[in-house]
C-alpha positions in Angstrom: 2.0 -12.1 7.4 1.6 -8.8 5.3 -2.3 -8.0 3.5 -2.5 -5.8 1.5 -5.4 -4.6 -1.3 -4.2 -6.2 -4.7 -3.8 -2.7 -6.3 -0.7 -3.2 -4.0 1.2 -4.7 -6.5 1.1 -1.6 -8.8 1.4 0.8 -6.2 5.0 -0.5 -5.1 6.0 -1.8 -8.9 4.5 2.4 -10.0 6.9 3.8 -7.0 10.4 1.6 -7.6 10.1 2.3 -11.5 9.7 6.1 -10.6 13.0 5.7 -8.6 15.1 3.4 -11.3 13.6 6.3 -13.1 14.9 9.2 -11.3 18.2 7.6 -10.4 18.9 6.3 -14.1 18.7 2.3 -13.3 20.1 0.4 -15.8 17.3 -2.0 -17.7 19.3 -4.5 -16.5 19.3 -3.9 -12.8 15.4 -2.8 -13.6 14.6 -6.6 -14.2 16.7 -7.6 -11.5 14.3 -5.5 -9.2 11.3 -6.4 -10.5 12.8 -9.8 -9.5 13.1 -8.8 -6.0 9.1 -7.3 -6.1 7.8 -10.4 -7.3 9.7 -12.4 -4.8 8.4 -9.7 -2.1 4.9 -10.6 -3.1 5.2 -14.0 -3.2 1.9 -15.9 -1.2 4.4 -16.7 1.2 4.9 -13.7 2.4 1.8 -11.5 1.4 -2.0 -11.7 0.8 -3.3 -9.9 -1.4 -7.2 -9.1 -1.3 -9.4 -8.0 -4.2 -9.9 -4.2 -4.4 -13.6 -4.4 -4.7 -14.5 -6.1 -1.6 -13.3 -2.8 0.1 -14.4 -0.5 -2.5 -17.4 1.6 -1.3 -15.4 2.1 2.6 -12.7 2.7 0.4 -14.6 5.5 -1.4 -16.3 6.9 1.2 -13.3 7.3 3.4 -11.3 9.2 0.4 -14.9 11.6 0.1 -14.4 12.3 3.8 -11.1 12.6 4.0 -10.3 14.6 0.8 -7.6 12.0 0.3 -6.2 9.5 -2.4 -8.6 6.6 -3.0 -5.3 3.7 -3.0 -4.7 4.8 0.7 -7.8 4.6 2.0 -8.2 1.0 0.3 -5.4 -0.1 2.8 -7.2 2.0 5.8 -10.2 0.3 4.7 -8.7 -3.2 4.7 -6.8 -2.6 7.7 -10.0 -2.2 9.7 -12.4 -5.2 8.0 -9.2 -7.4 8.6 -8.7 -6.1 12.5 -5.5 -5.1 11.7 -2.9 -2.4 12.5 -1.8 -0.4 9.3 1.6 -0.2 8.3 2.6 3.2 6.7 5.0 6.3 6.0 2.0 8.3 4.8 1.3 10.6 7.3 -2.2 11.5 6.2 -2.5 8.2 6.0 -2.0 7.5 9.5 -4.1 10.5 10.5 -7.3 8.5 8.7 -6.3 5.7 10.1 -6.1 6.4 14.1 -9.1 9.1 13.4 -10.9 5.7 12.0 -9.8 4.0 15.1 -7.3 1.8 13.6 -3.9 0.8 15.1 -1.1 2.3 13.0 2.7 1.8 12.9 4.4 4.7 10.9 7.4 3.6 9.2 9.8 6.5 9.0 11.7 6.9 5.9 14.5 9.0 6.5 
């Protein structure tokens, strides 16, 4: 099973209409993906947990950290859940294992 912080859902959806963007998708194929997303976050296969009950961890880890406050509401989940953090953000992973959470980096090339 995959958790994730609900903002999630915008994060991926923001990053795939960026690349149907940049690759000049047809609107066709773009609801066809969004398709896919929406199957990808079905509550079958993902939980998704309110923002705000990691908020303040959240912001004081981005304070720290100087670093995006999306990514360190997964780093912040990641540790209230016990759980190891999936990620190809490098920083990301630096926070993470500094913050004593298990991280597996996902390499995207």
């Amino acid at each position: 099973m995959i958790a994730a912080p609900a903002l999630f859902k915008i994060e991926l959806t923001s990053a795939c209409v960026a690349q149907w963007r940049l690759r000049g998708l047809e609107k066709l194929r773009i609801g066809q993906n969004i398709a896919l997303i929406s199957a990808f976050l079905d509550p079958k296969n993902m939980i998704l947990y309110a923002d705000e009950d990691d908020f303040e961890e959240a912001v004081a880890l981005a304070i720290s950290y100087e670093h995006r406050i999306a990514d360190c509401h997964f780093v912040a989940l990641a540790r209230r859940l016990e759980m190891a953090l999936l990620t190809a953000d490098m920083k990301q992973a630096q926070i993470a294992i500094q913050e004593g959470i298990e991280v597996t980096l996902i390499e995207t090339r």
